[in-house]
C-alpha positions in Angstrom: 0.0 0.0 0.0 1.5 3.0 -1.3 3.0 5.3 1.9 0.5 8.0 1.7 -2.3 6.2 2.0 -1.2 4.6 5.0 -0.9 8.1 6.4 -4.0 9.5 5.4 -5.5 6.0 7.3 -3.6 7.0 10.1 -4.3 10.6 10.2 -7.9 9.5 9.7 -8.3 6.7 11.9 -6.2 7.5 14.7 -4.6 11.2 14.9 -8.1 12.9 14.0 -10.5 11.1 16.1 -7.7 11.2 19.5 -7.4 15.1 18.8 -10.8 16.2 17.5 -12.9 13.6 19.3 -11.4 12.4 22.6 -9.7 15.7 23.3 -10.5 18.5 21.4 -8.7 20.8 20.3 -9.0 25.2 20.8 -7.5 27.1 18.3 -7.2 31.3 18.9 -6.3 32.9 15.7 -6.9 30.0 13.2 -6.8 32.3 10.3 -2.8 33.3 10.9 -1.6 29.7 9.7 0.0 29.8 6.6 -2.8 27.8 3.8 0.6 26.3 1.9 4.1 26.2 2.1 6.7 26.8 2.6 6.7 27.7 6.2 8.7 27.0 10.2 6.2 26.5 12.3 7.5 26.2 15.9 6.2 25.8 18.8 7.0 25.1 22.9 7.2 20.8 23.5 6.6 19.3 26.6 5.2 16.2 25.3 5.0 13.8 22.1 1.0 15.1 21.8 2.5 18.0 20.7 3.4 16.5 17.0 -0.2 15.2 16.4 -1.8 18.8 17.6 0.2 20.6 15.1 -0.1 18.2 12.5 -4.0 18.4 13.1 -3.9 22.3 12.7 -3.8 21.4 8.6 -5.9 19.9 6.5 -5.8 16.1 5.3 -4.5 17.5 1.7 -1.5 19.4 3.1 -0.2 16.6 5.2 2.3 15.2 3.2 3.6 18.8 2.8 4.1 18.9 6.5 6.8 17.4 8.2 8.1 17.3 11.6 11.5 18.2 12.3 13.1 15.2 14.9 15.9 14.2 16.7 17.3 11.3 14.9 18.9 9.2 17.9 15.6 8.6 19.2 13.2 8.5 16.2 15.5 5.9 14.4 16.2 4.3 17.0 15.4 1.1 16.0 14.0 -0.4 12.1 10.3 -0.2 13.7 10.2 3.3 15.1 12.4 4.6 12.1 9.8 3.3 9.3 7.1 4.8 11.2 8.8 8.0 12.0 9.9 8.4 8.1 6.9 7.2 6.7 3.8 8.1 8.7 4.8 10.9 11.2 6.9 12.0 8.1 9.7 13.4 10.0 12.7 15.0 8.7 15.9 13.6 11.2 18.3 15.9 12.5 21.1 14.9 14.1 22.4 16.6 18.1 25.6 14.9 17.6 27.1 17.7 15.7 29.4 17.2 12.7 30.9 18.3 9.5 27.7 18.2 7.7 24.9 20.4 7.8 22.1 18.8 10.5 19.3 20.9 8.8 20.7 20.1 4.8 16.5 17.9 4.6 15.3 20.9 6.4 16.4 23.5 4.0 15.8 21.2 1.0 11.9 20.8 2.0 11.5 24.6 2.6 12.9 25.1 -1.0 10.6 22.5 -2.2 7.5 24.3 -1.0 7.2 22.4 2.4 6.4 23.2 6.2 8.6 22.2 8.7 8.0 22.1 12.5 10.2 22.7 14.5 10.6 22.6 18.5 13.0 24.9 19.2 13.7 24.0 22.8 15.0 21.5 21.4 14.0 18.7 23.4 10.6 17.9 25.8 10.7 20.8 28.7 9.0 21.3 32.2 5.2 21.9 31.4 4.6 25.4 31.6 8.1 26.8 31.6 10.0 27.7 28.4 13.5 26.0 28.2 16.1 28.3 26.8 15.9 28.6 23.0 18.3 26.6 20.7 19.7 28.5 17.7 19.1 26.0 15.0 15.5 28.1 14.0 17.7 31.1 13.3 20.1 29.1 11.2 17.7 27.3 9.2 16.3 31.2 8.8 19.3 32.7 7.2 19.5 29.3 4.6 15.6 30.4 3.8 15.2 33.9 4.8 12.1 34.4 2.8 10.4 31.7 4.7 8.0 33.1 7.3 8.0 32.0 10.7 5.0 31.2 12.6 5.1 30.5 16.6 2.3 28.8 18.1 1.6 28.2 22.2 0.3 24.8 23.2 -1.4 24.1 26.3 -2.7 21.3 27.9 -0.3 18.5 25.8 1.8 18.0 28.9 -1.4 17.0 31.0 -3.2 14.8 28.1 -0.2 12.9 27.8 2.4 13.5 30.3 6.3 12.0 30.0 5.5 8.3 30.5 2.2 8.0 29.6 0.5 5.4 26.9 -3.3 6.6 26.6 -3.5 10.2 26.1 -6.5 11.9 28.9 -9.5 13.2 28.0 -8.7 16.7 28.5 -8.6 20.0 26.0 -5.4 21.4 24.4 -5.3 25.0 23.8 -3.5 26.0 20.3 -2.8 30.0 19.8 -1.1 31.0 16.8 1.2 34.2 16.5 1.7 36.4 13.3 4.4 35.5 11.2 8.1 36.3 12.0 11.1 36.9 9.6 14.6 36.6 9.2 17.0 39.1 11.2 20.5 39.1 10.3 21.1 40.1 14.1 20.5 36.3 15.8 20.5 37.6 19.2 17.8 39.7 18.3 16.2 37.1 16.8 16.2 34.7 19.2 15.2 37.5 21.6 12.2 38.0 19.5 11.2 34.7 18.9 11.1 34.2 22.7 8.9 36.9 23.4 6.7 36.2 20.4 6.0 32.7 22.4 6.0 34.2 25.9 3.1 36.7 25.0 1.1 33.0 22.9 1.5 32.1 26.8 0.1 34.8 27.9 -3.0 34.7 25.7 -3.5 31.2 26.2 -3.2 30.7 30.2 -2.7 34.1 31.1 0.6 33.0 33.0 2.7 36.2 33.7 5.4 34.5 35.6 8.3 34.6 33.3 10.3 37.6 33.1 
């Protein structure tokens, strides 16, 4: 059966009805996703719901055009995980190991090719509710694509559906708020700086935390 059916079955059969059904989803500012690529979308992560939220944001047509950006030593960590990763979560990997070669070279290619990525840039799953310190990778893929808007989005209520360690997500509501587009500043400091606030103030909006600085 030809890969993209399989992951329209699964969207179908098992990402839709868990998001839509059994959780639900709430989405502020539906309108400010971009309808096609290419796009970064990135978001906070504090669990692995958070994937199958942002991949439920857009529509059944656009999924193959949509593809999660993921560490490599964990999604390939084996031959089952890696063929599902690859060919139904549709991941790009990217390596934290470092290296000669460049760990977003799939990254850039999809952007070029029309594509949205997402992208976590914490970097890895962080305390729920707190924002872990900002990687740099998002900038760097940036200046490869600098036409490429950016979009931040806040997710809330992923790390209680499905906390780290849990098989069967909760019944509970996840809050989605989506942030106007962002674009490429030469200055990555300032960059980061503003990506970070861009998500801080999607907090806001969505829980109405005001405890970070």
């Amino acid at each position: 059966m030809p890969k993209r059916i399989l992951r329209l079955m699964f969207s179908l059969c098992i990402v839709w009805p868990v998001m839509w059904l059994w959780l639900g989803l709430r989405i502020r500012h539906r309108e400010k996703l971009p309808k096609r690529g290419p796009a970064i979308v990135v978001a906070n992560h504090n669990s692995h719901m958070d994937v199958f939220a942002l991949l439920s944001l857009f529509p059944l047509c656009q999924q193959a055009n949509v593809h999660p950006v993921a560490a490599a030593d964990y999604f390939l960590r084996n031959k089952q995980m890696a063929w599902f990763s690859l060919n139904i979560l549709n991941i790009i990997p990217v390596s934290r190991r470092g290296g000669d070669s460049n760990p977003l070279a799939l990254c850039e290619q999809a952007l070029h090719e029309g594509k949205t990525v997402i992208l976590f840039p914490e970097g890895t799953r962080g305390e729920p509710g707190i924002l872990s310190p900002l990687k740099s990778g998002v900038w760097y893929l940036s200046q490869a694509v600098p036409e490429v808007p950016i979009i931040p989005i806040w997710l809330h209520g992923t790390e209680q559906s499905m906390a780290k360690g849990s098989i069967i997500p909760l019944p509970l509501f996840i809050d989605v708020t989506i942030g106007d587009a962002l674009h490429f500043n030469a200055d990555k400091k300032v960059s980061m700086s503003m990506l970070k606030e861009h998500l801080l103030a999607l907090e806001q909006q969505t829980t109405g935390n005001h405890s970070h600085d």
